[in-house]
PLY file of the C-alpha trace (Angstrom):
ply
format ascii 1.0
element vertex 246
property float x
property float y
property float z
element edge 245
property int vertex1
property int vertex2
end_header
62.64 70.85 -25.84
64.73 72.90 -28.19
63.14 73.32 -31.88
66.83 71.43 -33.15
66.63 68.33 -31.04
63.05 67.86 -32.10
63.80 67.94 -35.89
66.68 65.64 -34.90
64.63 62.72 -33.40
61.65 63.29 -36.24
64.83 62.95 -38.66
65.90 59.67 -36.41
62.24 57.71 -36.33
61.14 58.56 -39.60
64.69 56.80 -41.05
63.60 53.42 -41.11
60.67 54.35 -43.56
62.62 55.90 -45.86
65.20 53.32 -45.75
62.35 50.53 -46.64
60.93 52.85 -49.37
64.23 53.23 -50.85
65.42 49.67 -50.82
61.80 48.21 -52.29
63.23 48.28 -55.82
66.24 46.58 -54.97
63.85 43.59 -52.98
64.96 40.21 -53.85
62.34 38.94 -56.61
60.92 35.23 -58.09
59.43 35.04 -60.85
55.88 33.28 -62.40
54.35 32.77 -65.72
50.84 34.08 -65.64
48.52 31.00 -65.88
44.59 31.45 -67.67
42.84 30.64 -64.68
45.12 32.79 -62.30
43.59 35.54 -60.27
45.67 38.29 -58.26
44.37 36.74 -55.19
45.87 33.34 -56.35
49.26 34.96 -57.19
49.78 36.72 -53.91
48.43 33.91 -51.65
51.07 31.44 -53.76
53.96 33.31 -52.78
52.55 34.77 -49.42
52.71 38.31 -50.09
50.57 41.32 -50.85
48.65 41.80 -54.31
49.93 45.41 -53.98
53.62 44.93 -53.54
53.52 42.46 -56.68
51.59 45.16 -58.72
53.73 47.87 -57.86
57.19 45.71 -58.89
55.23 45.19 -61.94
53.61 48.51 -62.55
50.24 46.67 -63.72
46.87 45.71 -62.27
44.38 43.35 -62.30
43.05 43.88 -65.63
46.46 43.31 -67.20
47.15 39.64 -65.53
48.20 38.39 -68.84
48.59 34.50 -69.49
52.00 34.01 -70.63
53.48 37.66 -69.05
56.18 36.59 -66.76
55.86 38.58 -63.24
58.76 39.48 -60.97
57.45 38.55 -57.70
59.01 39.79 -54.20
60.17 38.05 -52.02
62.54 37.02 -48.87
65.35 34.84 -48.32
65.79 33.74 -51.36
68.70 31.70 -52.82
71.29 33.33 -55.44
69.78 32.86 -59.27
73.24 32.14 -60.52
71.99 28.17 -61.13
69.90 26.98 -64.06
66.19 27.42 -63.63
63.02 25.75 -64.65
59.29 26.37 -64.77
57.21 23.97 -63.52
54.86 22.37 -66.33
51.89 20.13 -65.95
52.84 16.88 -64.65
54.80 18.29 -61.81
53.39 17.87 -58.59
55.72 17.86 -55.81
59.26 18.91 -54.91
60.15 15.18 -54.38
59.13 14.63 -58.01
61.21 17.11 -59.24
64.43 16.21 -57.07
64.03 12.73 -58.80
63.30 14.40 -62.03
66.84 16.65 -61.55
69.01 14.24 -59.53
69.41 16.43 -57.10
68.98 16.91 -53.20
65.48 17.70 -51.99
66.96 19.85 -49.09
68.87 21.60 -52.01
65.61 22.40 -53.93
64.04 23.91 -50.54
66.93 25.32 -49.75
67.13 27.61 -52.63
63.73 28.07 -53.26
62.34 29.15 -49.63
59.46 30.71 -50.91
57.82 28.22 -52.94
54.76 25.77 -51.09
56.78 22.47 -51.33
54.12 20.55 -50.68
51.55 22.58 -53.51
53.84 23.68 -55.84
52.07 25.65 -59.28
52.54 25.54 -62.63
54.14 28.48 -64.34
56.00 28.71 -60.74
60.26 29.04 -61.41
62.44 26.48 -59.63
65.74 27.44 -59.13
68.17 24.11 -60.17
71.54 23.72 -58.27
74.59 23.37 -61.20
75.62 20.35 -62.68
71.42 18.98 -63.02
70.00 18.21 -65.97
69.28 21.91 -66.62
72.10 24.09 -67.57
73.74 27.39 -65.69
72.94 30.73 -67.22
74.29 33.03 -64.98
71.61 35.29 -63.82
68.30 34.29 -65.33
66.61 37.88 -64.49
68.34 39.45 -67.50
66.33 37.17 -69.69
63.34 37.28 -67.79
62.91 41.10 -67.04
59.60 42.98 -68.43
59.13 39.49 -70.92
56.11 37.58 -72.59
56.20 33.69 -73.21
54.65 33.35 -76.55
51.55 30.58 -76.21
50.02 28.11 -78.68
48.18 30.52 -81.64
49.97 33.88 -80.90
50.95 36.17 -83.63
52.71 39.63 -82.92
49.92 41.82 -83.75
48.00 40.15 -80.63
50.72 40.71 -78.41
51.73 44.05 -79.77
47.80 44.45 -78.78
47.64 42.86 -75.47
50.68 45.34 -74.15
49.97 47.90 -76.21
53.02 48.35 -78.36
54.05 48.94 -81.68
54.74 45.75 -83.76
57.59 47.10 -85.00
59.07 47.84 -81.53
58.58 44.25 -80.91
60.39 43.36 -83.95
63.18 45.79 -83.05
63.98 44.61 -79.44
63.43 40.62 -80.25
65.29 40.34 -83.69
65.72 38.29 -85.35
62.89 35.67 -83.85
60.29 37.74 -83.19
59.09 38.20 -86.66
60.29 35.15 -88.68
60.49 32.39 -85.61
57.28 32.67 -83.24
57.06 29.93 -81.85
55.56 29.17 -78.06
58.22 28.96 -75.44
59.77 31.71 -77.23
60.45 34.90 -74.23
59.69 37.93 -76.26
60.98 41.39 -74.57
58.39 44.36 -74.14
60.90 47.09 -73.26
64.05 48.61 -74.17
65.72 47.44 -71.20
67.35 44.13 -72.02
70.89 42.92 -71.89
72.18 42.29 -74.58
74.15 39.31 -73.95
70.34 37.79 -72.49
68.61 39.36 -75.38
66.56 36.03 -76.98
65.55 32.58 -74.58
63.63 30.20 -75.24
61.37 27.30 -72.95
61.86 23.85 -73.97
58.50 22.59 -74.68
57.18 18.91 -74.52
58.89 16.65 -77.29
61.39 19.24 -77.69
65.00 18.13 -78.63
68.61 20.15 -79.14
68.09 19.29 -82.99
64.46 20.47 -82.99
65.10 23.67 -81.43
68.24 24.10 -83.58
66.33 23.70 -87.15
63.24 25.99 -85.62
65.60 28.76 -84.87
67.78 28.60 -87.52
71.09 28.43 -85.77
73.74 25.81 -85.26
73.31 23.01 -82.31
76.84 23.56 -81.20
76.23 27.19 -80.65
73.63 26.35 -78.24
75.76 23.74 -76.66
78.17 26.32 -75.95
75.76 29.38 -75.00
73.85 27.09 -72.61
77.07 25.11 -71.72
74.84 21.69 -71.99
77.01 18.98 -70.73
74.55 16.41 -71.79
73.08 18.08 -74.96
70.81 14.88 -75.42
69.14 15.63 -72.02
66.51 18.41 -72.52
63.85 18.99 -69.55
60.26 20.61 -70.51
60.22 24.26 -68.98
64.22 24.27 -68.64
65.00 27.76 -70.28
67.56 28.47 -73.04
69.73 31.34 -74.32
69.43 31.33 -78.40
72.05 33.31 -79.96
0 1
1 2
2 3
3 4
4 5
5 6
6 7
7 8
8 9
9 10
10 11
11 12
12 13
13 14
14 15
15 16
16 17
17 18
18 19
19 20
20 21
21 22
22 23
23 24
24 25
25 26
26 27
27 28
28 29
29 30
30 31
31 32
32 33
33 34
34 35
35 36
36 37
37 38
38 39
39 40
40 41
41 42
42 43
43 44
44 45
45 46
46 47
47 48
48 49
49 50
50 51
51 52
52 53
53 54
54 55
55 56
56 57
57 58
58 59
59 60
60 61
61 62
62 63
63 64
64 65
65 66
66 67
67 68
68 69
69 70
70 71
71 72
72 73
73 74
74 75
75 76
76 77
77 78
78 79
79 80
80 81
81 82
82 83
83 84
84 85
85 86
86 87
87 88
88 89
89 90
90 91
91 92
92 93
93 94
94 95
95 96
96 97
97 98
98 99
99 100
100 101
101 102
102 103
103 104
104 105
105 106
106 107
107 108
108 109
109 110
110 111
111 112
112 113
113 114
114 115
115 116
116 117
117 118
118 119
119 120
120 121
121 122
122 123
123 124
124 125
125 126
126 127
127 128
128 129
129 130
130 131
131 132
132 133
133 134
134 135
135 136
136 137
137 138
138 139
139 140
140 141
141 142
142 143
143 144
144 145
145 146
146 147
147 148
148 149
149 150
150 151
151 152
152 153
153 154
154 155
155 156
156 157
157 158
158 159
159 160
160 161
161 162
162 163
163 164
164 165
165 166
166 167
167 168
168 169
169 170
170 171
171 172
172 173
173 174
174 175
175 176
176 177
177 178
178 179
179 180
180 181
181 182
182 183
183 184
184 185
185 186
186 187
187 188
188 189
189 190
190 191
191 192
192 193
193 194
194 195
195 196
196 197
197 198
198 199
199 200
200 201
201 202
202 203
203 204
204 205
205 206
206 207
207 208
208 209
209 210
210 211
211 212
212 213
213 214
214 215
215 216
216 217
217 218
218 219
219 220
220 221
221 222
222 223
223 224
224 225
225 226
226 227
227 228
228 229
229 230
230 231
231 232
232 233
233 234
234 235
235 236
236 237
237 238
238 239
239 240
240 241
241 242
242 243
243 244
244 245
């Protein structure tokens, strides 16, 4: 066989591979909020995939499974992320529950989250709400939730400038104005440089939370975050539902 056609066929069979290399980065992701008791093993048999493909989205390892670091996780099939999201919080224990808790369909709920255990669902797990539920449309929730921290109950930014290893001042930088005057849990802090700016501050409802609350913690005006969140029932806040603050 001549030395050309060989190359060619090597060239041909070895395509594949570098097409799946290539397009890894690009690989649909969900995403999770790192629970204390959480293991990598947990993680990856939650979402039925390989501790090593959620590592390498994330660049971390084991030793840096964070509670409170939001992960990207990868997977298949999922639906579009232009729809409001939620993470599930305590109290939440199956996807009939939450279609209840939403008013919506339950074969909507599967239907756009595929790769969630309906019948075991986690907390710190994100649902992905059709429009018009009880939890409002942010476009695409990945430009909040890229390389992010959700602040828990007795953080200050020196430990979490410590847990990730950055410069408190960085932190303050990238997160203004909240991150030094407004730390408060449910807040999503940013770790990197790489954050839209349009997404650049969000915020989890917590329990007890109300559109009046959040206003006067934040310091901003509740018909800003009416419009910013476009809330078309601003008196009907869901625990975990995430908000843009301006």
């Amino acid at each position: 066989m001549k030395p050309m056609t060989i190359f060619v066929m090597l060239i041909f069979l070895l395509m594949p591979c570098v097409i799946a290399e290539s397009g890894y980065e690009n690989e649909m992701s969900a995403y999770y909020v790192i629970q204390y008791e959480d293991t990598a093993e947990k993680i990856a048999v939650m979402y039925h995939t390989a501790w090593e493909k959620i590592a390498r989205m994330n660049s971390i390892g084991e030793s840096q499974l964070i509670p409170g670091r939001i992960l990207k996780i990868p997977v298949n099939g999922m639906g579009t992320l232009e729809h409001g999201t939620y993470f599930l919080s305590p109290g939440v224990s199956s996807v009939a529950y939450a279609g209840l808790h939403f008013a919506v369909q339950l074969h909507q709920l599967k239907s756009l989250n595929p790769w969630v255990d309906h019948a075991d669902l986690q907390r710190g797990q994100l649902l992905i709400i059709p429009p018009r539920s009880a939890v409002s449309v942010l476009g695409d929730p990945s430009l909040l939730l890229e390389d992010a921290y959700l602040v828990q109950q007795g953080d200050d930014l020196g430990r979490i400038a410590g847990l990730f290893s950055v410069e408190e001042s960085i932190l303050i930088r990238i997160n203004t104005p909240y991150a030094e005057d407004a730390l408060h849990p449910g807040l999503i802090l940013h770790l990197g440089d790489r954050i839209n700016e349009e997404y650049r501050n969000g915020y989890m409802v917590q329990k007890s939370d109300t559109l009046t609350r959040i206003a006067e913690r934040f310091s901003v005006s509740r018909d800003a975050l009416i419009a910013l969140n476009d809330l078309s029932d601003p008196d009907c806040l869901v625990m975990g539902q995430i908000m843009i603050l301006p």
